[in-house]
C-alpha positions in Angstrom: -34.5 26.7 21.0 -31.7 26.1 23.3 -28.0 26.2 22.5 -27.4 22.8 22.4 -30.8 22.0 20.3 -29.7 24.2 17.6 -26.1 22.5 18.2 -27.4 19.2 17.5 -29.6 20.4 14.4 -26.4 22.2 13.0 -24.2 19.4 13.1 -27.2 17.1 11.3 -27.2 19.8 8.3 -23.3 19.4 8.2 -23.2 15.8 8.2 -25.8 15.2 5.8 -23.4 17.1 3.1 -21.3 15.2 1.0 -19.5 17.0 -1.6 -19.0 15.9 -5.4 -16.5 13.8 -6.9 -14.6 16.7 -8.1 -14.5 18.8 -5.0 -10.9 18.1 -4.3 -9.4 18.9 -7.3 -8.0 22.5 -7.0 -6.3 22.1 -10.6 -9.6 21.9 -12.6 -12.2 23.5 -9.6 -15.6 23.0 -10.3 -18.3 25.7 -8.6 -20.3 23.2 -5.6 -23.6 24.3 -4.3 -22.3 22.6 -0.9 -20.1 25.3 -0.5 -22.8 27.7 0.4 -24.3 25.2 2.5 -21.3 24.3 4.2 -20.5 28.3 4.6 -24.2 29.1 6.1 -23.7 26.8 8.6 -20.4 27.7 9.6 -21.9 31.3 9.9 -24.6 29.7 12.3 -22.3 28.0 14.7 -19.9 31.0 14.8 -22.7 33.1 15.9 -23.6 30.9 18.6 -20.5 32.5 20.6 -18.0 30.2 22.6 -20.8 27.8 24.4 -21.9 27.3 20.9 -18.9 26.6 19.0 -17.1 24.3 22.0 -19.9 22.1 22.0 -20.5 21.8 18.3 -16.8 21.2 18.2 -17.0 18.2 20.3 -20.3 17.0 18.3 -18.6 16.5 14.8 -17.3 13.3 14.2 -14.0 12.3 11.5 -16.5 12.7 8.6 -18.0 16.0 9.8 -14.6 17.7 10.2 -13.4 16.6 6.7 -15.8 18.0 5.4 -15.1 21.4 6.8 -11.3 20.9 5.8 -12.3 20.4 1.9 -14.5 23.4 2.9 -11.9 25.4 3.9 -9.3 24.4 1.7 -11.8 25.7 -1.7 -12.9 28.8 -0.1 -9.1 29.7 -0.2 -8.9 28.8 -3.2 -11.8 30.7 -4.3 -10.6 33.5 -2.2 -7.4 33.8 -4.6 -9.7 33.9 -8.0 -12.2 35.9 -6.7 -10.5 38.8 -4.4 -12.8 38.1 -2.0 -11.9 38.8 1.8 -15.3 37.5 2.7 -14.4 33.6 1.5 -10.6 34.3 3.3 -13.1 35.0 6.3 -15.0 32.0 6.0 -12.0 29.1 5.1 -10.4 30.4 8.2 -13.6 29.9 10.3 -13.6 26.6 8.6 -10.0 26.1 9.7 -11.1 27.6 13.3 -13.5 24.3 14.1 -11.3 21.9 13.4 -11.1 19.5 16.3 -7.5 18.5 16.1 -4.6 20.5 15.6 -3.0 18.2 12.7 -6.5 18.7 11.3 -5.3 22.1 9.6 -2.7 22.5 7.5 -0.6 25.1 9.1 2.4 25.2 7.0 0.6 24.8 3.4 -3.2 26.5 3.4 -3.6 27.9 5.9 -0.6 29.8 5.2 -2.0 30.7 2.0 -5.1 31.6 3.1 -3.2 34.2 5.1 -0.9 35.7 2.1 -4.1 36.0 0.0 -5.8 38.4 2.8 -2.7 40.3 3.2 -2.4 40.7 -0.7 -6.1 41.9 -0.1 -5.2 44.7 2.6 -6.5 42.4 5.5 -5.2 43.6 8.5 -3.9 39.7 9.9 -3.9 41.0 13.5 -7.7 41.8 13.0 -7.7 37.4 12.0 -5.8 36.6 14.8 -8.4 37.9 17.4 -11.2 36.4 15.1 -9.8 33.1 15.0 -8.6 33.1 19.2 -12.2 33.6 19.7 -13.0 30.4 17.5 -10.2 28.1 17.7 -8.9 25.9 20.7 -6.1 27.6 22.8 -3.9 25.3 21.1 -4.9 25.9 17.9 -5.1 29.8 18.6 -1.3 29.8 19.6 -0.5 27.9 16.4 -1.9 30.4 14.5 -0.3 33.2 16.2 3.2 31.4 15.2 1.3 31.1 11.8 0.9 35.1 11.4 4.2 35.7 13.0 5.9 33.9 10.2 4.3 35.8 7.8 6.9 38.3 8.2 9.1 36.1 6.0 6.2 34.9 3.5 6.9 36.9 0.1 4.9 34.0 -2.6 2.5 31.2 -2.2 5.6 29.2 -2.8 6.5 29.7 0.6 3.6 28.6 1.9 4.1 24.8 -0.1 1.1 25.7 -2.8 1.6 26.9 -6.3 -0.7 28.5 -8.1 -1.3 27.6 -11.8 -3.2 28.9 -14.9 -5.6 26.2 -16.7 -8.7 26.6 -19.2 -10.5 26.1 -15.8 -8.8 28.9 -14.6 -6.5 29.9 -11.4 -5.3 26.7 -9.5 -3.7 25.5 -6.3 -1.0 22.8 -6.5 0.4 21.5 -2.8 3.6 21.1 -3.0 4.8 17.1 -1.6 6.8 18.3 2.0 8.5 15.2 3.6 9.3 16.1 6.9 12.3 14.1 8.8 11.1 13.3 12.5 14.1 13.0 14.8 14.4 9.3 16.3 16.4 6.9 18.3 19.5 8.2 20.5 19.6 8.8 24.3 20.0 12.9 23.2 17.8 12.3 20.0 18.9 12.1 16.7 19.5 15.5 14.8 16.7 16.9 12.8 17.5 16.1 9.1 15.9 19.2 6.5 12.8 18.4 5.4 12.8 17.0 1.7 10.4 19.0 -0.8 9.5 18.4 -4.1 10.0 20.8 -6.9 7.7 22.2 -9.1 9.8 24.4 -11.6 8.6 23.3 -15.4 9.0 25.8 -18.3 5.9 24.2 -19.9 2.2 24.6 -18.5 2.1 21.0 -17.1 -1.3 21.8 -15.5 -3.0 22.4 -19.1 -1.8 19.4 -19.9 -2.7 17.3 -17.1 -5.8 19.0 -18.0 -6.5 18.7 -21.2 -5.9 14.8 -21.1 -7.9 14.3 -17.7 -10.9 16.5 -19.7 -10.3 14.5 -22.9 -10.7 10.8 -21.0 -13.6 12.0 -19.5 -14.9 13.6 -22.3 -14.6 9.7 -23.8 -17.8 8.5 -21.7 -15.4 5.3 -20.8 -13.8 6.9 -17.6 -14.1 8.9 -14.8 -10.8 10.5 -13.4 -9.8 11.5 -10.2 -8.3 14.7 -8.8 -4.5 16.0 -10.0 -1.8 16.6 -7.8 1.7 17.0 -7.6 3.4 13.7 -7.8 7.1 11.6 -8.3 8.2 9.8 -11.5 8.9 6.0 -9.7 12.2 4.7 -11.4 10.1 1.6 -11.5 8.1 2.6 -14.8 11.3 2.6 -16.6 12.3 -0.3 -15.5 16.4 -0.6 -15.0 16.9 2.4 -17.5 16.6 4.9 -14.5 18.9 4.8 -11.5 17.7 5.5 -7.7 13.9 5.3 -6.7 12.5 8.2 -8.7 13.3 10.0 -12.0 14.3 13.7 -11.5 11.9 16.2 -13.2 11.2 20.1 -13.2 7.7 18.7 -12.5 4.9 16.0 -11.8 1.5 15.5 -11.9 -0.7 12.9 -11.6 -4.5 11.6 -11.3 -6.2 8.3 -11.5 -8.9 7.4 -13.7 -11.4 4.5 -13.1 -13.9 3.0 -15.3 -17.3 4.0 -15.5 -18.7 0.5 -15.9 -15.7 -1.4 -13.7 -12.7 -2.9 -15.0 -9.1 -2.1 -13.8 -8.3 1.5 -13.2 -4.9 3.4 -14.2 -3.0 6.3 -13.0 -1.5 8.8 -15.2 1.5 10.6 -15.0 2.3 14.1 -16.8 5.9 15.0 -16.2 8.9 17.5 -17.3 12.1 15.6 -17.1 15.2 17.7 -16.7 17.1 18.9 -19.7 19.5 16.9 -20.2 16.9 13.5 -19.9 16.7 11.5 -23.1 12.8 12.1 -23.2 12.1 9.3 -25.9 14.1 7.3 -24.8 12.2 6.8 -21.0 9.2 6.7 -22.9 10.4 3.7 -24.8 11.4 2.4 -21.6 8.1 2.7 -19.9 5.9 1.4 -22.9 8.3 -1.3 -22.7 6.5 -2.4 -18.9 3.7 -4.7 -18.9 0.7 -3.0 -18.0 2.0 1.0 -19.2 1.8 2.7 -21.9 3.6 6.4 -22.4 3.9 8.9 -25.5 6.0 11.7 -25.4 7.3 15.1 -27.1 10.7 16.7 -27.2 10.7 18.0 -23.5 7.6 16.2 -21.8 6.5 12.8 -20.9 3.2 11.2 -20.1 2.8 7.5 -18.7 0.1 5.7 -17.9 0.2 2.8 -15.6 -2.4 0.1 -14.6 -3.5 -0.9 -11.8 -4.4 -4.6 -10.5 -7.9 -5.4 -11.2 -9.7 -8.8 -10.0 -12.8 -8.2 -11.9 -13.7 -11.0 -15.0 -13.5 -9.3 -17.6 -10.8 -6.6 -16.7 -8.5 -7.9 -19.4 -10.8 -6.9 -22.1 -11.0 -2.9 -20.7 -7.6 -2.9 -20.7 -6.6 -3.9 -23.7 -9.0 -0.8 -25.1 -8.4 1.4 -22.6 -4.7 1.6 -23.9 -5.2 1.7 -27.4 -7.7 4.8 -26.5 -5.1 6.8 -24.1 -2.2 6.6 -26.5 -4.4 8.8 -29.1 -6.0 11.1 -26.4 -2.1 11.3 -25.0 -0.7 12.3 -28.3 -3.4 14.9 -28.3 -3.2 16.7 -25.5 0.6 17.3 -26.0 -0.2 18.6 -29.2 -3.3 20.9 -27.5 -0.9 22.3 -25.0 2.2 22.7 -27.0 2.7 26.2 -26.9 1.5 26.4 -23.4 4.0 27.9 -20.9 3.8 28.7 -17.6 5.7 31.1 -14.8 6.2 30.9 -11.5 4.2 33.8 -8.9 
């Protein structure tokens, strides 16, 4: 079989894959047989030497290269719970056959996937050459810059991702980066400091995004989505809350649909700062058509509908609500005494 046969037949096997519904949540991961599938065929292309991997490269379509992203992006995480240098190995070869450059995430996981390999006695010149022999020259130089600046990398906090402690054990959280892009101006505007979202709560709000999310599933009625880091709009308080978003030591988030139709909601697990009137933004939020929100002395969750055209959506959310407010109440009391420290 010639290079490009086996080419062609690799990317087939790749974009056949499609991985589950929880494969992108790195707050409650799930273990995916895909991920052995994705990494044996990743081992296949790499041994196919530069011919191989150029042209296999230019074969995968938007699809194909997602899917080694998410690939990449769990192997680093698995990395981290594991020790394992081997699955460091593989989410950078993942990262490696990306097509575009803004198809890796340089400054977050990719990052991270370096800190756990030095925190595992990998030598990251011994990566470098690995992943110049892989990647594009572009992408190769990137990475160099990528090692370089590990010099100053002392946490995963560094590298935008916090890690977090759950019943499903360790867990990434990306922190939200908003990056200012100079504009306008003969000379160019000046380059404003990018704006990044904190992620400093004394309680575990992971366990309790968690223990809700498990809980509502657990109910048969709804199927929710993956939790990330996330803002408190000053909309779900109506005009009780200055500015465009509440300030909080932390936010979480997830959506949840439901399993036979009917509207969908997202839900929001938040520590407000200290000196927030807790019950009172609650209050203020329950007060919004379409949201619902319980509360204990120091944390806040809200739920918040979403618009739904279906017949009979009015029905489901009139039950849904009723349902959440009791699971709500219970996972604050499940993960009361849950705290949580910073790496």
């Amino acid at each position: 079989m010639s290079v490009s046969e086996r080419v062609s037949e690799l990317r087939d096997q790749l974009a056949a894959l499609t991985y589950g519904v929880y494969a992108s949540d790195f707050v409650r991961f799930r273990v995916d047989p895909t991920d052995d599938t994705v990494a044996s065929i990743v081992r296949d292309v790499t041994a196919l030497g530069e011919e191989g991997v150029s042209e296999f490269r230019h074969r995968i379509d938007v699809g194909d290269a997602d899917t080694l992203r998410l690939f990449a992006l769990r192997r680093t995480l698995q990395g981290r719970r594991l020790a394992s240098l081997n699955l460091i190995g593989e989410a950078v070869d993942g990262f490696a056959l990306q097509v575009k450059l803004d198809d890796v995430p340089w400054e977050s996981w990719l990052k991270a996937a370096l800190f756990v390999a030095r925190s595992l006695g990998c030598d990251l010149e011994i990566m470098r050459i690995r992943f110049s022999e892989l990647g594009t020259r572009g992408a190769a130089a990137r990475f160099d810059v990528a090692v370089e600046s590990m010099n100053r990398v002392d946490s995963l906090l560094q590298c935008h991702v916090i890690e977090v402690a759950t019943t499903h054990g360790t867990g990434f959280v990306e922190i939200l980066v908003f990056r200012d892009t100079t504009t306008g101006g003969l000379w160019g505007a000046p380059r404003l400091g990018d704006n990044k979202i904190v992620y400093y709560p004394i309680s575990n709000l992971a366990q309790l995004a968690v223990n809700l999310a498990d809980d509502l599933d657990a109910s048969g009625d709804v199927v929710t989505g993956p939790i990330g880091q996330d803002q408190l709009a000053a909309a779900l308080f109506s005009l009780s809350v200055p500015g465009s978003y509440l300030l909080t030591a932390g936010c979480l988030s997830f959506v949840a649909g439901g399993v036979h139709g009917g509207s969908s909601f997202t839900v929001f697990v938040a520590e407000p700062l200290e000196d927030a009137n807790v019950a009172s933004l609650a209050s203020a939020a329950t007060g919004i058509e379409g949201q619902a929100s319980v509360c204990d002395a120091d944390r806040i969750v809200v739920m918040c509908l979403q618009p739904s055209f279906e017949e009979n959506a009015e029905a489901d959310v009139n039950f849904s609500i009723h349902d959440f407010e009791d699971l709500a109440r219970s996972a604050l009391l499940s993960s009361a005494v849950s705290t949580w420290h910073a790496n």
